[in-house]
N, C-alpha and C positions, 0 to 999 in steps of 0.2 A: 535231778537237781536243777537242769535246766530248767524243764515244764512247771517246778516249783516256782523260780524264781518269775519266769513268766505270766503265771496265774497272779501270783501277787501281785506285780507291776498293776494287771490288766483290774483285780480288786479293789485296787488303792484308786485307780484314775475314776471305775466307776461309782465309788462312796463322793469322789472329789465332783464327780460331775452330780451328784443326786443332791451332795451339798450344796451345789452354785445353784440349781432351781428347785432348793427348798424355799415355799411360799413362806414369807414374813406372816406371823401368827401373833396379834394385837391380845395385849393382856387377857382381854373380857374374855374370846374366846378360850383362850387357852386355861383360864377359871372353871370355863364350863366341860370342857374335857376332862378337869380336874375332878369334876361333881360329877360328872357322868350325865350330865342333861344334855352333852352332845357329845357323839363320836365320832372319832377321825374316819371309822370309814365312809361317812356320811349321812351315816341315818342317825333317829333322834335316839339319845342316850338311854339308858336303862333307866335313868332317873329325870328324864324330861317329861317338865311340866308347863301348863299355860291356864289360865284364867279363863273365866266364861261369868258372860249374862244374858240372863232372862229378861227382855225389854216386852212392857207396855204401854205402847202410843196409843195415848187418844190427843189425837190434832183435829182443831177447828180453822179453817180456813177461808177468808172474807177476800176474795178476786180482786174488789173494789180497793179496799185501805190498804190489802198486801197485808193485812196483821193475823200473824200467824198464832195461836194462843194452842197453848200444849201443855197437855199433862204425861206427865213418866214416870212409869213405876218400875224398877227393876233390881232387878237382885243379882248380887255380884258374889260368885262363889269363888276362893281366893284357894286357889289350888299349890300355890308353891310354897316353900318350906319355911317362909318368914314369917313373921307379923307384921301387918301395915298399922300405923297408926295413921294414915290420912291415906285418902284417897283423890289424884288427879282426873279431873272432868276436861274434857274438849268441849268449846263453846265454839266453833267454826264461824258461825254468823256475826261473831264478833271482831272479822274482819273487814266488814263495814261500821265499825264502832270509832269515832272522832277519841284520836290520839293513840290508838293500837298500831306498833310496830308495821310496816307491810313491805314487802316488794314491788307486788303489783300497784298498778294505778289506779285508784278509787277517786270518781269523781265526786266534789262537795256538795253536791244535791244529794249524794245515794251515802252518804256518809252521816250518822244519826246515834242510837242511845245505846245501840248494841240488844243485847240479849237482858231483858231483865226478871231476874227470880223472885218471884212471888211468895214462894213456900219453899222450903228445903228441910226436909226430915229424915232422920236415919232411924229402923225399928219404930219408927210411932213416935220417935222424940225429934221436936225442933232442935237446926242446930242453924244459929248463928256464926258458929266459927268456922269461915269458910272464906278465901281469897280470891277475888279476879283477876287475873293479869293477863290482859288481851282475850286470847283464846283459850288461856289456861283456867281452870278453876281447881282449886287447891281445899278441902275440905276434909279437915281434922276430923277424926272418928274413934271411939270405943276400940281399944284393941280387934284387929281382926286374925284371929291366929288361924293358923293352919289347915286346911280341907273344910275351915266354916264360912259362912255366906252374912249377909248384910243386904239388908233392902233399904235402897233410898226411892222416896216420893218426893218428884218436883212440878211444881207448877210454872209456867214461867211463859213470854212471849217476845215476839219480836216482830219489825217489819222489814219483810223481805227486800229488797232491793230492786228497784223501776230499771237502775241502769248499770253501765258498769258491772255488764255478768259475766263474773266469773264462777262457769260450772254452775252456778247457781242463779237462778230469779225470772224476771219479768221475760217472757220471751216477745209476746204482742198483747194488743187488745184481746183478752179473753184464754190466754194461754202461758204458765206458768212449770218451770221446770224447780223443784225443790228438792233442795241436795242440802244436806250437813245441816239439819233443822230443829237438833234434838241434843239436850245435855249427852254424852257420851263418856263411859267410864274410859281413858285411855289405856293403852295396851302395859301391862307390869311382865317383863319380860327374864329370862333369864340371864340375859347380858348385860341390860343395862340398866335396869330396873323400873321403873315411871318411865314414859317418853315423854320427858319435858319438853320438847321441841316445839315452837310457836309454830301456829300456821301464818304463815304471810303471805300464802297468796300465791307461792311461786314451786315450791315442794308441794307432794301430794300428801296422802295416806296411809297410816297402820291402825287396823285396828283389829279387835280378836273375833275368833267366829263365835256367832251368840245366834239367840232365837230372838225372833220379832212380831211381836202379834200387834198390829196396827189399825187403828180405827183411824180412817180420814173423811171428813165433815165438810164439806163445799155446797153452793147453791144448786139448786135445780137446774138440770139442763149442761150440768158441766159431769165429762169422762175423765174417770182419774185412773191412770195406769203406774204400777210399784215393782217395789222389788217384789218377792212371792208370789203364793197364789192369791186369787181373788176369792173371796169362801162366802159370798153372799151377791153374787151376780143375778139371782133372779129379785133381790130387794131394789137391786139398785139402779139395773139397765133393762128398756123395753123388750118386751118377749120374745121378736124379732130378732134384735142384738144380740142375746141368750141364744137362742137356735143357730144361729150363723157363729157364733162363739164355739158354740159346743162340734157344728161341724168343722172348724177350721183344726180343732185340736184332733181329729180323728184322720184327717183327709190329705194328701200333697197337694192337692189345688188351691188355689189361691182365691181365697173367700172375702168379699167386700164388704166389711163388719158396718163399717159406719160410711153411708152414700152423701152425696149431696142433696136426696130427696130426703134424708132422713131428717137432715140437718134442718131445709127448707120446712119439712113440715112438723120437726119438732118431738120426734119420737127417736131420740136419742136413751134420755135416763127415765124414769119413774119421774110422775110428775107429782111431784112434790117440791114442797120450799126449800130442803133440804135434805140433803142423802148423803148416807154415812157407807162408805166402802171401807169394808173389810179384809186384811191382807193376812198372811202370815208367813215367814221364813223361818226356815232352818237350818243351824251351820253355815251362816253367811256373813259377810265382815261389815256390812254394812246395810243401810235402807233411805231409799229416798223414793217420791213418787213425782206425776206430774199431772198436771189437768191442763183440759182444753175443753171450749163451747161450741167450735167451729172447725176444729180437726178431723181430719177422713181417718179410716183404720180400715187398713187392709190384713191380711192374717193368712198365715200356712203353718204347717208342720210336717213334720221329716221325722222316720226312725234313726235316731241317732243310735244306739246300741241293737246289735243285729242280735246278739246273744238274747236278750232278754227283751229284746222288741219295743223299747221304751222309745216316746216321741218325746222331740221337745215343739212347743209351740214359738213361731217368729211372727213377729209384728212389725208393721211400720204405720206412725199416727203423725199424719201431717197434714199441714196448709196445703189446702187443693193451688194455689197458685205456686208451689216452689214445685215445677213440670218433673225437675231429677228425681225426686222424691218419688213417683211413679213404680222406675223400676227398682229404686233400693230395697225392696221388699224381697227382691230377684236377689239382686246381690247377700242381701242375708242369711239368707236360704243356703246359695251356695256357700258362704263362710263357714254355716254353724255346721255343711256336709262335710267342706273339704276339714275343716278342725277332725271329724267325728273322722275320717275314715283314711286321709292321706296325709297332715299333717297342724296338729300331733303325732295324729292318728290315734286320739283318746275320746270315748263318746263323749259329748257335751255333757258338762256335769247337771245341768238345770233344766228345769220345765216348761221356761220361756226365756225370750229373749224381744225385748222391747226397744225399738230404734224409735225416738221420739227427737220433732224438728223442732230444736232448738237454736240453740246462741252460740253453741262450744264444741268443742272435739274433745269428748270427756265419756269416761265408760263408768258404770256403776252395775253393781253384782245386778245383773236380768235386765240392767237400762243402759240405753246411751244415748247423751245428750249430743246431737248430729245438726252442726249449720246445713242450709242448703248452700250447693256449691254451682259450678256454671257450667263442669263439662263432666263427661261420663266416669272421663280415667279417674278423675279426684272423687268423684262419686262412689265410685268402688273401693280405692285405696281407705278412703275416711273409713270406709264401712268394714273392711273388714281387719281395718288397724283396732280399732273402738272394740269389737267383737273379741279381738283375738283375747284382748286383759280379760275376758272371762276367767282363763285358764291361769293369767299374771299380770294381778295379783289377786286374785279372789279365791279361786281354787287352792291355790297357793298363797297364805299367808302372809306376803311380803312385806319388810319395812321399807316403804317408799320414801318416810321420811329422811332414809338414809343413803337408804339401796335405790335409786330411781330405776338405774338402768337395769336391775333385776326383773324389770315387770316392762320397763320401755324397750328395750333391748330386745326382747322375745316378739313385742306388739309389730315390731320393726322386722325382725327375718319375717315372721308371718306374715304381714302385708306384702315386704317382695316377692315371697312363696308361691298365697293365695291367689293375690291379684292375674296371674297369667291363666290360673285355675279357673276364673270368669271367664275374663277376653285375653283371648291365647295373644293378642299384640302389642299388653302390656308387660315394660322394659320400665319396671320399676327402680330406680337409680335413686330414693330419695334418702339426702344425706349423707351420698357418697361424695361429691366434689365439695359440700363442708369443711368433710373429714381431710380429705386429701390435703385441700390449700391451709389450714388451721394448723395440721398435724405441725410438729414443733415449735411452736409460737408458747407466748406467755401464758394463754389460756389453756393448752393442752396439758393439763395435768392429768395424771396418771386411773384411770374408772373407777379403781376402789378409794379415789378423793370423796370425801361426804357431799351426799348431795348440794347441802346447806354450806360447804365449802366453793361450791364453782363459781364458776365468772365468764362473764362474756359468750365466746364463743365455743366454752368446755360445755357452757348449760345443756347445750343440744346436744353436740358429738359425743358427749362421757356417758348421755342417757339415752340417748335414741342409735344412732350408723355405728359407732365404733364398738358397744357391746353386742350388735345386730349381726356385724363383721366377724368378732370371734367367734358366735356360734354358726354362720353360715360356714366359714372355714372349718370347725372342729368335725361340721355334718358329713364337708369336702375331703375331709382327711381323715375320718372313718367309714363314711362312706353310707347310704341311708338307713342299709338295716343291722347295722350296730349304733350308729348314734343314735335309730328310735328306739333299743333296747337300752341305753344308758339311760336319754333324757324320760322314759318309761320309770327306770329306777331308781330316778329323781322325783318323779311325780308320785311312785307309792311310798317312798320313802316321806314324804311332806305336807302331799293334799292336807288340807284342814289344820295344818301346822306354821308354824313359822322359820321356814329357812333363813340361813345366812347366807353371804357369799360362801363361805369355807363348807360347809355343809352341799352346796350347789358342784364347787369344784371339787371335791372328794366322792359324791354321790357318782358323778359321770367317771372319773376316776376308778370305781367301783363295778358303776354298770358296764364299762365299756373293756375291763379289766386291763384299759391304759395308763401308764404315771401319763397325764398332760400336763404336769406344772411346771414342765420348758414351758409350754405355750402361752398357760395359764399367767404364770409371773414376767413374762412381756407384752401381753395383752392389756392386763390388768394392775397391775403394780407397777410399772415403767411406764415413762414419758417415751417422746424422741418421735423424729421425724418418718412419715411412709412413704418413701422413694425408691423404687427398684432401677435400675438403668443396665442395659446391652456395654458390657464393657468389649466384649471382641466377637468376635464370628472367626472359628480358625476349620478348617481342615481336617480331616480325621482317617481314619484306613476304612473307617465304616461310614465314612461321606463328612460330617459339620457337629463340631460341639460349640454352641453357644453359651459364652459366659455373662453371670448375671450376676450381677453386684447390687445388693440390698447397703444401701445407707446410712438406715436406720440401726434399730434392732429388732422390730416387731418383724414376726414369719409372715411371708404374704405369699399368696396363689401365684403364679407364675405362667401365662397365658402368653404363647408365640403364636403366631399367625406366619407361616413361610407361601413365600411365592417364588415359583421355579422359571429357569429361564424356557420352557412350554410353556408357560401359563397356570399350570395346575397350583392348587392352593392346601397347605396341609397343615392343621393346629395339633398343636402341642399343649397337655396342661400338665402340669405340677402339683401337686397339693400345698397346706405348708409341714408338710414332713422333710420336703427337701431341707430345711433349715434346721430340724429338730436339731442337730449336732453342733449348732453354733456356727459354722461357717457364716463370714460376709458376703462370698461370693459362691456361686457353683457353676459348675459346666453340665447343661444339658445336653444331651447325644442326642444328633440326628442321623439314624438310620436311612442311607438314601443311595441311590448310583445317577439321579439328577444333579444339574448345576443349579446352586443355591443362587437368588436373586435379590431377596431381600429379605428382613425379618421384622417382624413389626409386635410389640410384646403390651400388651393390655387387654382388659378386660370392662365390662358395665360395675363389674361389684369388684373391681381393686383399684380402691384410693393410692394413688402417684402424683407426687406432690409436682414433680420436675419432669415433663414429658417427652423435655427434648433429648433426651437419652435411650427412646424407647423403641427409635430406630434404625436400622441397621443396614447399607446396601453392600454388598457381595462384592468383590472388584473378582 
């Protein structure tokens, strides 16, 4: 009767405690749980579905005017269980359009007529009935019912933008990075259906995986590098170029595709007045390419999958005078290695990987648009931050325009990661003392805040260090080979899909066969301050327990540093499991028959807001 009554006490406390970190679940999803297009345990539902298009580009491109003129044809096959009656188009370039909503800062010289449509046809019929609004375009259609497809033809043009680049345009005389340059069907999702979300400049991307077959048309003498492969290299680049092309994709050496003699004497492309390069992708979220008349192109490849032996090719195409530029071709190399074989440790999903010198710190599926920077460590960091969104969000389907820090967040542990992976004396720390001094303030709102919700000083910390933070900690607290088998059954559970957060935290939840929604729903769904502080140093039969009072609520790593009155020095870590149970405070043991001298409690990657607390001397 006892052991009855017992067991129940100990039932009832553990429903009460499952109840206090059950994660708060927002209508939409819980709709789709209802439909079966998503399951709690993480993976996509029995009834999940997504949208796909067939895109063909043919783009004309004039270096001189910057006037982009483009034709699209593409067919949109409507996989989920409704009827559309209109269809939303992304016109991206339309952020440089005089009177379009923005965040960012667009200067009044680069600011013009936007995107204008020529032609717009659905099945062979013109259609007139069709709305602009900024970057939205809105375009009424013929029932589209269920598992059936619609082809729209558009003709249309625009000019690219001299200044004020954002991700996208003029980089110098003779070199052009272009991104978002193409009507785009927007993502019809099972949550929320249309993503009417403006672009302004300051949120990124969602879009669905579709196929892209691209024709790009530039003058003589200019190299254009894309997302896909290139499928007409001996039309376009000299026979020279071709053969060192062809060796760089077979070889780990580092192949000098495009020289300064080449450039000097002009046997770069096909000497012709015009050359049309040929792309094409598949199962990719997006496409953009880039041209240059005066860029060097160095080139390597690496087996990324030991299994089935597949390479992928890395590239870097730059201005002979930005000197860093040199070895990031070095640091790419080792990115797309350490991605493939330590962490992840999933082979690169793609065929190439293109670092081109541009304007921006911006990644695009097989490109990245890459400023040159002034010292090595930023050199390496940019490069394999850029790098890492291969995996998030591209590989992975993400809604950026919501989720930032689902694809920043990941780009962010990966460059702390990586970067020692290079140069073993990089102490990557970026956006840790952000996090720290911001933590509690009016801009710290909670990660799962909409992106399009932040402010200030949330815009960074919600999407880059504080989501970076939970998953380096969740890796710290199960430790690396079960958290690469969760975030493993995260990644088969999604590639080519479109995750949510709930999907993300149930998936690890799954893989790792941990509840982490203590962790989860104070990481994530809760505000509040990141302070740990040394509240005593006391005595013990088995030498010193250290108590540690947490301020806040979120769980954090807990790093002592002791110094013994010898001299000897001895750390201590913690994970945050110490805190799984809720306690504000705990007492860590120190096992010792030494006199304790001092204790000193921090680490490079635990944000502490108040650090005068963090020390401790012995009397």
């Amino acid at each position: 009767m006892k052991f009855i009554k017992i067991l129940s006490i100990l039932l009832t406390l553990n429903v009460v405690a499952i109840a206090q970190n059950e994660l708060p679940v927002a209508a939409g999803f819980k709709q789709a749980y209802e439909k079966n297009t998503r399951d709690i345990s993480g993976k996509p539902g029995r009834n999940y579905w997504q949208n796909h298009a067939n895109y063909n580009l043919k783009i004309n491109f004039d270096p001189t005017s910057r006037l982009l003129k483009g034709k699209v044809s593409v067919v949109y096959t409507n996989n989920s269980p409704d009827t559309l009656s209109e269809v939303w188009f992304k016109l991206y370039p339309n952020l440089y359009q005089k009177g379009t909503p923005r965040k960012s800062k667009i200067a009044d010289s680069d600011l013009g007529d936007g995107v204008r449509i020529e032609k717009l046809s659905a099945q062979g019929k013109s259609i007139s009935d069709f709305k602009i609004d900024g970057t939205n375009m809105i375009v009424k259609v013929t029932r589209i019912l269920p598992k059936k497809s619609i082809t729209f033809d558009i003709d249309y043009n625009y000019i690219l933008n001299r200044g004020s680049h954002l991700r996208t345009g003029q980089v110098d005389d003779g070199s052009y990075f272009v991104a978002y340059f193409f009507p785009r069907i927007a993502v019809y999702d099972d949550i929320d259906g249309w993503n009417k979300y403006p672009y302004t400049g300051a949120e990124e991307f969602y879009n669905d995986f579709d196929h892209f077959n691209a024709s790009v048309t530039v003058p003589g003498g200019f190299g254009v590098w894309a997302t896909g492969d290139l499928k007409n290299a001996t039309e376009v680049f000299d026979s020279k170029i071709v053969a060192r092309l062809a060796s760089a994709e077979k070889n780990d050496a580092i192949v000098d595709i495009i020289t300064k003699e080449d450039l000097s004497a002009k046997k770069v492309t096909r000497d012709n007045a015009l050359n049309t390069f040929k792309f094409e992708a598949t199962n990719v979220t997006d496409f953009v390419f880039a041209l240059s008349d005066h860029y060097l192109w160095k080139s390597t490849s690496l087996v990324v999958d030991p299994e089935t032996k597949r390479r992928t090719r890395v590239d870097a195409v730059f201005n002979a005078k930005h000197k860093d530029y040199y070895e990031v071709i070095d640091f790419a190399r080792k990115t797309v290695e350490s991605m493939s074989y330590k962490f992840p440790k999933w082979p690169f999903p793609y065929s190439h990987e293109t670092i081109f010198d541009g304007l921006d710190q911006m990644e695009y599926p097989m490109m990245v648009n890459d400023n040159p920077v002034d010292n090595r460590e930023d050199a390496i960091t940019l490069t394999d931050h850029e790098i890492f969104h291969t995996m998030f969000p591209f590989y992975m389907g993400i809604n950026e325009t919501k989720y930032g820090w689902m694809d920043e967040g990941w780009a962010t542990i990966g460059e702390w990661l990586i970067s020692p992976m290079i140069d073993s004396s990089i102490v990557d720390e970026y956006g840790i003392q952000p996090t720290a001094s911001s933590s509690g303030s009016k801009d710290d709102t909670p990660i799962m805040t909409l992106t399009p919700d932040l402010k200030g000083s949330g815009s960074f910390t919600n999407s880059y260090p504080k989501p970076g933070l939970a998953y380096l900690f969740v890796k710290d607290y199960l430790g690396d080979e079960l958290f690469t088998k969760a975030l493993h059954h995260y990644i088969k559970n999604w590639n080519g899909k479109h995750p949510m957060p709930y999907d993300f935290f149930n998936s690890i939840n799954t893989g790792s066969r941990k509840n982490l929604d203590w962790f989860w729903k104070k990481w994530f769904f809760e505000g509040g301050i990141l302070d740990l502080g040394i509240k005593a140093v006391d005595t013990t039969s088995t030498g010193y327990a250290v108590t540690v009072q947490n301020k806040g609520t979120k769980p954090l790593p807990i790093d002592l540093m002791l110094t013994y009155d010898d001299g000897s020095v001895e750390n201590i870590h913690q994970t945050i499991g110490i805190w799984e149970h809720g306690a504000q405070e705990v007492k860590v043991d120190v096992k010792t028959v030494k006199k304790l001298k001092k204790v000193v409690m921090g680490s490079s990657h635990v944000p502490d807001k108040s650090k005068g607390d963090n020390s401790f001397s012995v009397n």
